[in-house]
Residue, then its C-alpha position, 0 to 999 in steps of 0.5 A: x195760172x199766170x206761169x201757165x199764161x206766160x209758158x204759151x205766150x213763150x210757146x207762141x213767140x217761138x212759132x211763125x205766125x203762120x202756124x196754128x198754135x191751138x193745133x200745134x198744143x193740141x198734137x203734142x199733148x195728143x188733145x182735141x182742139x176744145x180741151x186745147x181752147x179751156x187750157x188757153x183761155x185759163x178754164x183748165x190747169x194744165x196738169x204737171x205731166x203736160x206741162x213738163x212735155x210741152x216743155x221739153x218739146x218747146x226747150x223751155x225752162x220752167x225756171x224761166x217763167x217763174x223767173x221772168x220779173x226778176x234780173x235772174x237770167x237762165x243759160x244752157x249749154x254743153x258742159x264738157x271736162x276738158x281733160x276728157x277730150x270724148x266729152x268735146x263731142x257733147x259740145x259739137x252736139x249742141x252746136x249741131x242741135x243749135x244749128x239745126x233747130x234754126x233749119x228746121x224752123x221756117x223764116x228763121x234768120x240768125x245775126x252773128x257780131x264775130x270778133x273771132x271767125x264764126x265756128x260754124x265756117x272752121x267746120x268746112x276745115x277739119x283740121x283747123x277747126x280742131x286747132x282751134x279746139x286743140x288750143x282750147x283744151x291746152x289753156x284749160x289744161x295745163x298738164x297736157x302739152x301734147x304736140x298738134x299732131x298727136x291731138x289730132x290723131x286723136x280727134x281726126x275721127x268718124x264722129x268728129x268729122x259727122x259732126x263738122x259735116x253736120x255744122x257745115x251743112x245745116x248753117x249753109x241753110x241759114x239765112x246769116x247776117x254777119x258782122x265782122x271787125x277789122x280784127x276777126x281774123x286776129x284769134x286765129x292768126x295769133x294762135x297759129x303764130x304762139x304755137x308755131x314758136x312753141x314748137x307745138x307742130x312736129x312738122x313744118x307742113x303741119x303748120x303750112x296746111x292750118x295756114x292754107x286752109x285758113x286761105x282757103x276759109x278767107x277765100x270762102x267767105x269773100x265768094x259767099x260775100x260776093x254772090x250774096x248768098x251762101x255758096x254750095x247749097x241748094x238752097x241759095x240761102x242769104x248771106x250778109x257781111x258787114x264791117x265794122x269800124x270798131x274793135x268790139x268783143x262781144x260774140x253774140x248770136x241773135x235768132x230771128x223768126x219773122x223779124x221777132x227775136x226769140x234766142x241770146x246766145x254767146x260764144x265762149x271759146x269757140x264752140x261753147x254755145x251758152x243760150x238764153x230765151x230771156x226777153x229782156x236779153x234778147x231785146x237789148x242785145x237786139x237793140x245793141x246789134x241793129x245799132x252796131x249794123x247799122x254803122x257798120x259797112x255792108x260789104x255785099x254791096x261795097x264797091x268791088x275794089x274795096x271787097x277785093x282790097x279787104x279780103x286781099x288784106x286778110x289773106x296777106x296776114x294769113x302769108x305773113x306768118x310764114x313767107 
């Protein structure tokens, strides 16, 4: 009966406080509001059958609840082989569904600590985000040392693209905090350099193009920073940049549904997406990013010159690897 108690009380927290809950249970398991009431109040056990669909409705893990008291954490993520480049689309399916599932949830709002440029804005830029991806499977796979171009020719597909668009337009809808470090921009720009000097890129231009659209990303950001807002989409979301003064490593993404925290989630290599429920997780890394903000400076409300000099910055570095 406790697990019982405790996969509503888990339900609840992932719903806005608007929403009627008894209401909600009741159109999943497709019973009146009185069957619903004796399950809540503990006067039914819900049967497995139940159980099971509110789960895999709700995403919850029974695993979860049943390890809830313990320092035993569940993750979930998209497992991909990384000599089998069509499994890559497993990977960009659950960030698409990650993303998504924040859209489509009212009054949710996701905190993002970047020490690498979020994957969610490369999306904009096929190509480069598939460098970025063409680097990934070249440090898990040591046999296959193709040249950029072949990787992309590959990759540069239907699929691919639908699932770029998707990214790009479901985080445009997102209410998104940011906080940056004075080396967010340094991942890319380093691995641009190291594969330029092993001569991974067939054509010189190849390389040129990666290095503008990298302007062209640098340049987005500095207009969504500016206008406060994310730019091209309808719905004029909000968008915050802060900047911190320390190098901190952590890629940790937080969501928010009415200022309560119900999602932990790391970043790994990119577009690995590893996700977490976990209370206790959620809450200390809540209290370690609401730290880190607020010693960190609000570039939105900075000084025009000083956003300019910043995002001038950037965009030197981005020149220099080939000027």
């Amino acid at each position: 009966m406790q697990t019982q108690l405790l996969l509503f009380q888990t339900i609840k927290q992932k719903l806005p406080d608007s929403a009627a809950f008894a209401n909600v249970i009741g159109d999943v398991l497709n019973v009146s509001s009185d069957s619903v009431y004796r399950r809540l109040r503990g006067e039914k056990v819900l049967t497995l059958p139940e159980t099971e669909l509110l789960c895999k409705h709700f995403n919850i893990s029974l695993d979860t609840l049943w390890g809830n008291t313990t320092n035993n954490i569940i993750f979930r993520q998209a497992l991909a082989n990384p000599e089998a480049l069509d499994s890559f689309c497993e990977k960009l399916n659950f960030a698409v569904d990650f993303l998504e599932n924040i859209v489509t949830t009212v009054g949710s709002e996701l905190l993002y600590s970047s020490p690498d440029i979020p994957f969610y804005h490369y999306a904009q830029f096929p190509e480069l985000i598939l460098f970025r991806t063409y680097v990934w499977q070249q440090g898990v796979n040591r046999e296959n040392t193709i040249l950029f171009e072949e990787f992309l020719k590959e990759q540069f597909n239907s699929e691919n693209l639908a699932f770029f668009s998707r990214i790009s337009e479901a985080s445009r809808k997102i209410s998104m905090t940011e906080i940056w470090n004075p080396n967010t921009l340094m991942p890319l720009l380093n691995q641009l350099d190291y594969f330029h000097e092993l001569s991974r890129f067939a054509k010189e231009e190849t390389f040129i193009n990666l290095c503008n659209q990298a302007l062209e990303l640098i340049e987005y950001i500095r207009k969504c920073t500016e206008a406060k807002r994310q730019i091209h989409c309808g719905k004029k979301s909000p968008f915050n940049l802060y900047l911190s003064s320390l190098d901190f490593s952590n890629d940790v993404i937080l969501v928010k549904r009415e200022n309560k925290t119900v999602s932990s989630s790391y970043v790994l290599n990119l577009i690995t997406i590893i996700n977490s429920e976990n209370v206790a997780l959620c809450e200390e890394n809540a209290k370690w990013l609401d730290n880190l903000q607020s010693k960190s400076l609000y570039m939105n409300g900075a000084q025009e010159k000083d956003r300019i000099k910043f995002f001038s910055k950037l965009k030197e570095k981005v020149l220099k690897l080939y000027n």
